[in-house]
C-alpha positions as CSV (number, residue, x, y, z in Angstrom):
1,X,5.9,-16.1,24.0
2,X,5.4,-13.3,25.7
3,X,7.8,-10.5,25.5
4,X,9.6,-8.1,28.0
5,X,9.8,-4.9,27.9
6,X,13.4,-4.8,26.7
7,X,13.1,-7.1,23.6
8,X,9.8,-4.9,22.6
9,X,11.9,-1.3,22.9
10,X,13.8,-3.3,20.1
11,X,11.0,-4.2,18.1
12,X,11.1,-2.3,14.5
13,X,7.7,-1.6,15.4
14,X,8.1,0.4,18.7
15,X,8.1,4.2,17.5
16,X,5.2,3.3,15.0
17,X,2.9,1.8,17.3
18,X,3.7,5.2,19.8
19,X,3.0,7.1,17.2
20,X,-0.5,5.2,16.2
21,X,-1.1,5.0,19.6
22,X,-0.8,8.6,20.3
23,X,-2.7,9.8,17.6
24,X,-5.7,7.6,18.4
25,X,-5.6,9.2,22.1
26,X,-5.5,12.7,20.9
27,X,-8.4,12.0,18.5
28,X,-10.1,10.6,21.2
29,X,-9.6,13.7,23.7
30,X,-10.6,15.8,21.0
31,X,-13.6,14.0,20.6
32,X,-14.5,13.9,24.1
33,X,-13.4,17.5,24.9
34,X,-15.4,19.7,22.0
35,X,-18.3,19.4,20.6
36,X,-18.5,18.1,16.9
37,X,-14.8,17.1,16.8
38,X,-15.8,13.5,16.2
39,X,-16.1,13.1,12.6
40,X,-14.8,12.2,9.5
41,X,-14.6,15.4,8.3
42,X,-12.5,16.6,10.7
43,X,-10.1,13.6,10.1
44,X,-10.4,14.2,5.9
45,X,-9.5,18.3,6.8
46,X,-6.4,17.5,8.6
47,X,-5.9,16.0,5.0
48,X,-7.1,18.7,2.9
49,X,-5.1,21.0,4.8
50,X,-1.4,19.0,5.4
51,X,-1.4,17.3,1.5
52,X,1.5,19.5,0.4
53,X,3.2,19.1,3.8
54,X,2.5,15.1,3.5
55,X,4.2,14.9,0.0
56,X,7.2,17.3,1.2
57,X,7.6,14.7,4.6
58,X,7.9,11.2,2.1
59,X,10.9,13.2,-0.3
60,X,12.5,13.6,3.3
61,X,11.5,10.3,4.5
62,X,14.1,8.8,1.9
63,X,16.4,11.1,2.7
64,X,16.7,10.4,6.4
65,X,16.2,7.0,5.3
66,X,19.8,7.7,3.2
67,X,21.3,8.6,6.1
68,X,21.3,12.7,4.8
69,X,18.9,15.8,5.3
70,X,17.4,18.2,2.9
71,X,16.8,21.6,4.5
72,X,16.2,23.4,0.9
73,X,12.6,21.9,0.3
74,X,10.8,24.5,1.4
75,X,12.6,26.8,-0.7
76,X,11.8,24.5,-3.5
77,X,8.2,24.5,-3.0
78,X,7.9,28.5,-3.1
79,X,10.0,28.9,-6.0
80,X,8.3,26.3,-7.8
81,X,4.2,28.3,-6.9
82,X,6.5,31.3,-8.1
83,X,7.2,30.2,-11.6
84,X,4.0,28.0,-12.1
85,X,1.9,31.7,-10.7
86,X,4.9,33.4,-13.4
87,X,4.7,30.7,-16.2
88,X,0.5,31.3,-16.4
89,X,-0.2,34.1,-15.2
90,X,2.7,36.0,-17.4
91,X,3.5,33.7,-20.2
92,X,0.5,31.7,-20.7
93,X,1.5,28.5,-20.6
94,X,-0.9,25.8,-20.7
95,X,-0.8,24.1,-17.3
96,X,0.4,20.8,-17.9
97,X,3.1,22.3,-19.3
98,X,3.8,24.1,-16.3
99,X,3.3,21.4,-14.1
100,X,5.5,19.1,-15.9
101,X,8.5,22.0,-16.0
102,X,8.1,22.7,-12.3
103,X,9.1,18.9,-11.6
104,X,11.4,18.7,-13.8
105,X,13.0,22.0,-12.4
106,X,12.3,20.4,-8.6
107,X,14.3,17.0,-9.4
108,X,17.2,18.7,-11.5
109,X,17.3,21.0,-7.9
110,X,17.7,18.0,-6.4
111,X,19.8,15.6,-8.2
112,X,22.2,18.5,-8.7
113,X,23.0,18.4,-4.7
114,X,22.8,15.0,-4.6
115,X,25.8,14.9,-6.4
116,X,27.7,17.6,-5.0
117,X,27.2,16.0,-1.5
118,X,28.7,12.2,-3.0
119,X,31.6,13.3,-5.4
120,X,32.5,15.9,-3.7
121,X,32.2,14.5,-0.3
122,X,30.6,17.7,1.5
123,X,28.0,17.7,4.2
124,X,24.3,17.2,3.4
125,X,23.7,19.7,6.2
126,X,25.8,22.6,4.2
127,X,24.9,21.8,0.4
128,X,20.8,21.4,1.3
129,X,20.8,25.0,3.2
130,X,22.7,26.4,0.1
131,X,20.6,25.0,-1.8
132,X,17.6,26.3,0.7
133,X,19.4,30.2,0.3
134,X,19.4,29.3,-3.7
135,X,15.9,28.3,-3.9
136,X,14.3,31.0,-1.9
137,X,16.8,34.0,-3.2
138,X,15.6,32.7,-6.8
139,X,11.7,33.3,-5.5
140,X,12.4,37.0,-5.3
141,X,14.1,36.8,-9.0
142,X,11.2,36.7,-10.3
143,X,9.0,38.7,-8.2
144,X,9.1,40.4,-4.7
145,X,5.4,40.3,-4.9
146,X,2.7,37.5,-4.6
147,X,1.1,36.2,-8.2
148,X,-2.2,35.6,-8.2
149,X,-3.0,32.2,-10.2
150,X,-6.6,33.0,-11.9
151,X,-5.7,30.1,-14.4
152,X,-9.1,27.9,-15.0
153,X,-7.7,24.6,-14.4
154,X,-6.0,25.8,-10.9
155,X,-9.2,27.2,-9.9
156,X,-11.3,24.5,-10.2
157,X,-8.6,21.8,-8.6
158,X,-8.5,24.3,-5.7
159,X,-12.4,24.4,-5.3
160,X,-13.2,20.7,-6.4
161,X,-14.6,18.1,-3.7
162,X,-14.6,14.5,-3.6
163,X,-17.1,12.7,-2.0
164,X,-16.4,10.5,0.7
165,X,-19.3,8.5,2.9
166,X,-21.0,11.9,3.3
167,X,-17.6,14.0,3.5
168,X,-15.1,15.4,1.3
169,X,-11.7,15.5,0.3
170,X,-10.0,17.6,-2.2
171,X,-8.1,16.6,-5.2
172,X,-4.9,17.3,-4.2
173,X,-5.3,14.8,-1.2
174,X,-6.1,12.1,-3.7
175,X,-2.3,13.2,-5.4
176,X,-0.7,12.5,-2.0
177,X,-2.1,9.4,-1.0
178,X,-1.0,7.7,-4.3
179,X,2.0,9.6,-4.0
180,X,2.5,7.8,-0.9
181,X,1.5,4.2,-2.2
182,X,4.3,4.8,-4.5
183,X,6.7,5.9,-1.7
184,X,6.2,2.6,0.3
185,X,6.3,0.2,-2.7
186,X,9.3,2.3,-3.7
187,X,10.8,1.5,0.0
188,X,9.8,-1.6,0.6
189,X,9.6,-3.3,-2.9
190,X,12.1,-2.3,-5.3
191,X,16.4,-2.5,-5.2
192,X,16.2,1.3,-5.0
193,X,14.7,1.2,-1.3
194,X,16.6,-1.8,-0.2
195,X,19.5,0.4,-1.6
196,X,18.1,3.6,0.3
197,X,18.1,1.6,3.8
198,X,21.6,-0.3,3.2
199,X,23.2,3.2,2.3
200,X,21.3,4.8,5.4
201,X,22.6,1.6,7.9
202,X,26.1,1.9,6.7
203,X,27.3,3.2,3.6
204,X,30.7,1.5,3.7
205,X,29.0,-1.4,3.9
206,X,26.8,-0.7,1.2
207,X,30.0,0.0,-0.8
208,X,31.5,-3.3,-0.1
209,X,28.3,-5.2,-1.2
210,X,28.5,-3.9,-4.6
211,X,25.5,-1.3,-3.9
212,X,25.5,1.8,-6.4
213,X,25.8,4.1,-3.3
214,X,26.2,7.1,-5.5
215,X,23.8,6.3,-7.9
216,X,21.0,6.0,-4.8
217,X,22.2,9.0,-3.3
218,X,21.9,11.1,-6.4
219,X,18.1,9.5,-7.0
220,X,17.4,10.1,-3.3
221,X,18.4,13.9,-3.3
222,X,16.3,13.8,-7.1
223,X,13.3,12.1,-5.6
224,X,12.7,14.9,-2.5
225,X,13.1,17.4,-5.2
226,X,10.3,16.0,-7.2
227,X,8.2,15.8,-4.2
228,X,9.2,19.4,-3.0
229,X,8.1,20.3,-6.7
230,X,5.2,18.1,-6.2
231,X,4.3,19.7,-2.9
232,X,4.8,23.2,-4.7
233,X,2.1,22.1,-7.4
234,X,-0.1,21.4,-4.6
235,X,0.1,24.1,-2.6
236,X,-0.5,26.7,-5.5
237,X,-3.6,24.8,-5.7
238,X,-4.0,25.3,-1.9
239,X,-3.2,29.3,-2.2
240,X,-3.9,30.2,-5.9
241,X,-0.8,32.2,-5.4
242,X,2.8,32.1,-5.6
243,X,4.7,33.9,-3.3
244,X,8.3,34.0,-2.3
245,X,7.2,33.7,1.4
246,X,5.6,30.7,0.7
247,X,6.1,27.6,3.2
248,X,9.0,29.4,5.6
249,X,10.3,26.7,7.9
250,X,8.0,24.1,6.4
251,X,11.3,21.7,6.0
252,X,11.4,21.6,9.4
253,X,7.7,20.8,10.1
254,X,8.5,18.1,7.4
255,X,11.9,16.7,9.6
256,X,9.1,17.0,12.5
257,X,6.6,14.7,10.6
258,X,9.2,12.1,9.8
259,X,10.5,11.7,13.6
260,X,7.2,11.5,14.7
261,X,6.4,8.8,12.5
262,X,9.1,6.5,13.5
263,X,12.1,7.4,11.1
264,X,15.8,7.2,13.0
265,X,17.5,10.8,12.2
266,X,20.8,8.5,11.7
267,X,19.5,6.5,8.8
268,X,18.6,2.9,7.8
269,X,15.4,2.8,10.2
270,X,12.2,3.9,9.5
271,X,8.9,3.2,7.4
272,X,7.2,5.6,4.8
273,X,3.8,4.7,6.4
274,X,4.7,6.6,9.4
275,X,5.0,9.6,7.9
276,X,1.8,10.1,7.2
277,X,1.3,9.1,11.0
278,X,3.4,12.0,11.9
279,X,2.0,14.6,9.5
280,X,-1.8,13.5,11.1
281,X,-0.1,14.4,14.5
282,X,1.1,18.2,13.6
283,X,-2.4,18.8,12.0
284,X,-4.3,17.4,14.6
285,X,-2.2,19.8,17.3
286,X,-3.3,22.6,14.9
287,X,-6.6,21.7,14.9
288,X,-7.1,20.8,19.0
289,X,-5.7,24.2,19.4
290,X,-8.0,26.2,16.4
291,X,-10.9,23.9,18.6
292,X,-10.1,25.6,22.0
293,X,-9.8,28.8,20.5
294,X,-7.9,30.4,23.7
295,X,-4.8,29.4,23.3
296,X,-2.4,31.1,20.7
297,X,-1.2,29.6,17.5
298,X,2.5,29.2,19.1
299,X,1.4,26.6,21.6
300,X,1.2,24.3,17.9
301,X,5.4,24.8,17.7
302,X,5.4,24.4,21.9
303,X,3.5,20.7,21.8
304,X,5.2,19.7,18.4
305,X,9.0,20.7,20.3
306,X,8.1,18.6,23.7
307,X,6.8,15.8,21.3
308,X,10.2,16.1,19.4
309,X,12.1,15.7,22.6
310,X,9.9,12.1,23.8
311,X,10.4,10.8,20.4
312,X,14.5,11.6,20.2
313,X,14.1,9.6,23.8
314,X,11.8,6.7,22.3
315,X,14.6,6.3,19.4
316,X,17.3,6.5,21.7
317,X,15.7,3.7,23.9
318,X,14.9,2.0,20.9
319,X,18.5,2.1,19.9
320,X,19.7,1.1,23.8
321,X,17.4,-1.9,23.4
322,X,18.4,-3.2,20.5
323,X,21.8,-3.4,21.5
324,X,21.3,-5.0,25.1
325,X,19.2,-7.7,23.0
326,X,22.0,-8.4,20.1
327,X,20.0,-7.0,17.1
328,X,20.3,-3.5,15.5
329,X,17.5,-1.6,13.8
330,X,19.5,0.4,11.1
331,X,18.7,-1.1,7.7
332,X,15.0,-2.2,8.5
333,X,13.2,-2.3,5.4
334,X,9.8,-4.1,6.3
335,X,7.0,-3.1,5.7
């Protein structure tokens, strides 16, 4: 049977299918509008240059998903490229070493305000841009300078190239896409993301269901830690540096991603596929714009606000039509 327009504004699968939908029209401007736009390398660079900011967007896709925000992960990615740039440049670690710290670090960051925000019952909003202030003020702790990374194994992960069909991708897009593939069995496929969405849809509810809402919270809060730390590792590969500086505002181009690609801001709705829908769209603004080559870097954050704004209307109609139609879309978990 056919269906009307008000029963598909309350399909699950409205907002994703925008999203898709607009990025394959964009793509296809693009490739109509400049010259050499059409290929796969230009689809494997927004990629190479949005795999730290992909990792960063699933952490946050969990916890929207949870029903909280995390503004500190930005934070968290610079101070983690300023101890991994400290740790071997200064103290010689070996880099596996490093690595493993700086997640360890990133989820301890994390976990730490998950449980501030569920025992002692504070905002998300207030303990995350601590928590942002901590992580950045930390940066400049160590140094007020930028650290070059000159370490051999950073080096070559920053310069290696995977071939792909006559293209290439770099090794640190190969790290997000399984971190992703994680992400959406970890959503869709386990008790902890059935636990993520139930929490995000109603927490009292959760409660009364026998859910271990503070247990999910705490992993939730731990998990975008890890991938800020993640995300961190990555982008020192990216830069070779680390740098208090780093990644200013990039929590907000991660919130960006995550609205974009379908997630409700209120919890219990979304998928962790279209997140990497949404991070696609941001770079692929960036790189219509570096294509053009007349217009300033600003009209990136102008496009990205007004698509912000249509997408806080899609969710809201999506919300509208799924209440005219008896259904609700807060604690969808398919995948």
């Amino acid at each position: 049977m056919m269906k009307t327009p008000r029963s598909l504004l309350a399909s699950p699968y409205f907002t994703s299918l925008v999203t898709v939908a607009l990025l394959v029209i964009m793509f296809g401007l693009g490739s109509v509008a400049y010259t050499g736009f059409f290929s796969l390398q230009v689809v494997l660079n927004l990629l190479i240059d949005n795999a730290f900011l992909l990792v960063i967007a699933i952490g946050m896709t969990f916890v929207i998903l949870s029903g909280g925000i995390d503004l500190s992960v930005g934070s968290v990615l610079a101070l983690t490229t300023m101890i991994s740039a400290y740790l071997l440049q200064s103290w010689h670690w070996p880099p596996l070493l490093v690595i493993g710290c700086v997640l360890l670090v990133g989820s301890g960051f994390g976990a730490a305000m998950g449980a501030l925000i569920h025992f002692f019952k504070l905002q998300a909003f207030i303990v995350t841009l601590a928590g942002m202030f901590l992580a950045r003020g930390l940066c400049y702790l160590i140094s007020i300078n930028s650290i070059a990374i000159d370490q051999p194994m950073y080096v070559a992960l920053s310069q290696g190239r995977i071939g792909i069909f006559g293209a290439f991708v770099s090794p640190s897009v190969l790290i997000a896409v399984l971190m992703l593939a994680l992400a959406i069995y970890l959503a869709h496929y386990t008790r902890f993301g059935r636990a993520v969405y139930a929490v995000g849809g109603n927490e009292q509810s959760a409660l009364l269901m026998g859910l271990p809402v503070g247990r999910t919270k705490v992993m939730v809060y731990a998990f975008s830690g890890f991938c800020a730390a993640l995300a961190g590792v990555l982008f020192s590969f990216y830069m070779l540096s680390g740098y208090g500086l780093h990644a200013q505002g990039t929590e907000l181009d991660a919130i960006a991603a995550v609205v974009i690609g379908g997630t409700l801001l209120t919890g219990g709705y979304g998928y962790v596929a279209g997140t990497l829908t949404g991070v696609l769209i941001l770079g692929l603004i960036q790189t219509l714009i570096a294509f053009d080559g007349t217009l300033s870097s600003w009209w990136t954050k102008i496009v990205i606000g007004v698509l912000l704004f249509v997408f806080c209307m899609a969710q809201r109609l999506l919300s509208l039509g799924a209440l005219r139609s008896g259904s609700a879309p807060a604690t969808t978990a398919a995948g």
